[in-house]
C-alpha positions, 0 to 999 in steps of 0.5 A: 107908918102913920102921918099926919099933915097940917094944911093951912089953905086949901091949895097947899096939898100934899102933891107928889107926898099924896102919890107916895103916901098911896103907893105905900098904903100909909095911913095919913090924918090931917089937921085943916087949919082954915078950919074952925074947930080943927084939933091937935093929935097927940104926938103919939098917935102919928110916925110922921108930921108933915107941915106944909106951906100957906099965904100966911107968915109965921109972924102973924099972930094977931091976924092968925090966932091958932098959930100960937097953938099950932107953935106949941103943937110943933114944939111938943112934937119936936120935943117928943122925938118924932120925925117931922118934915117942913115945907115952905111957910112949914120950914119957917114954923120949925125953925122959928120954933127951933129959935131961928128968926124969920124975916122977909127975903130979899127976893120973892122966888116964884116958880122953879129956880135952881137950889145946890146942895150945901154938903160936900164929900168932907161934910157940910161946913155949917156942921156943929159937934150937935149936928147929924154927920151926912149919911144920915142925910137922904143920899138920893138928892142931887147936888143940885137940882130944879125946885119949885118955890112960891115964898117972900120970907125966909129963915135964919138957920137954928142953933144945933141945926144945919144948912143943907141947901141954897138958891141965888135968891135965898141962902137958907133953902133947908137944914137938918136938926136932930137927925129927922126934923127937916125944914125945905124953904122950896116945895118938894110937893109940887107937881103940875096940878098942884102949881095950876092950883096955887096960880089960881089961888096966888096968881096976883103975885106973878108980876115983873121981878128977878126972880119970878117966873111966868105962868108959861114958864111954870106949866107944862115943865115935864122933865123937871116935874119927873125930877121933883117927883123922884126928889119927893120920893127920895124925902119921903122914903128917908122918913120912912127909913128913919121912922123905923127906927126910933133912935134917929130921933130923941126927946128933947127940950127946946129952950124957948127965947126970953121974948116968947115967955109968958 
């Protein structure tokens, strides 16, 4: 399998994706945004597009030029009918490309928070007619489970996609449009190095909240990092899964929203 990864900051690596994509022996290229110069495959050159987090918002487009590209680039890969996971500042890309707005949270979530799955045995009650049925979801997630998050923004749900997950802080933890375009809002990637990582880069923004937890209570967390690993690995064989076979995706049209015309 062929993937190829948008990093936007140096910090924001691939974590427990980059353990999985060596245990596999897949083929991985990337495009560093904070690069300039950097370049856009084309989507026929890759099985998998991995959109992974940042400082940034998706809103800002005057501070951050190359997102305009970046957008397109999504929507072409969408369109195209490939299967594309997003995390965090990710997610936020494809669900503002998808056409859901994305807004500052009511609560920044800073380290590992509890998320419950939003799929019961009778389906997931935000399915439309237009959304995939569960067992095209990965079956290896639990109903509820330990993630790790560093966000302040959140998303609204797409038309024709669907809720799957949700935190105290966040309603919106993930959806599922199209059968094998995923958006996580929290960082299955993350794994002990990865966390010493972004606090060095973001440490100024563990401060005193609700919801924000201390460096101690980050570091060291062994049981709940083994978790993330295995929920990691679950995602990814998925899209390995569903990447072998092509009819799980299709081309598409997005429809662009009247303000993002022109």
């Amino acid at each position: 399998m062929k993937i190829h990864c948008l990093q936007h900051i140096e910090t924001e690596t691939l974590g427990n994706i980059a353990t999985w994509i060596e245990e596999k022996s897949q083929e991985l290229t990337k495009t560093l945004l904070y690069e300039e110069g950097h370049t856009f495959p084309d989507p026929g050159d890759f099985d998998l597009l991995l959109i992974m987090g940042g400082t940034m918002s998706v809103y800002q487009e005057e501070e951050y030029p190359w997102l305009k590209l970046e957008k397109d680039f999504v929507r072409r890969t969408i369109e195209a009918g490939k299967p594309i996971l997003g995390s965090c500042f990710g997610a936020q890309m494809l669900a503002e490309v998808l056409g859901g707005k994305v807004s500052r949270n009511r609560f920044k979530e800073i380290g590992w928070h509890r998320v419950r799955s939003t799929v019961n045995e009778k389906g997931n009650k935000h399915f439309t007619e237009e959304c995939p049925p569960v067992s095209e979801l990965p079956a290896d997630i639990p109903p509820e489970f330990t993630a790790f998050m560093w966000h302040g923004d959140t998303f609204e749900i797409p038309a024709g996609a669907a809720r799957l997950f949700e935190s105290e802080a966040c309603q919106n933890q993930g959806f599922i449009y199209n059968g094998n375009v995923l958006g996580l809002q929290f960082h299955p990637e993350a794994d002990e190095q990865w966390i010493k990582n972004l606090i060095e880069d973001s440490g100024h923004e563990i401060v005193e909240g609700k919801y924000i937890r201390t460096e101690e209570e980050m570091l060291g967390q062994e049981e709940i990092l083994e978790g993330a690993r295995a929920l990691a690995f679950a995602v990814m064989d998925w899209f390995e899964q569903r990447s072998a076979k092509p009819e799980a995706g299709q081309n598409l049209e997005i429809e662009v929203p009247a303000e993002e015309v022109g």
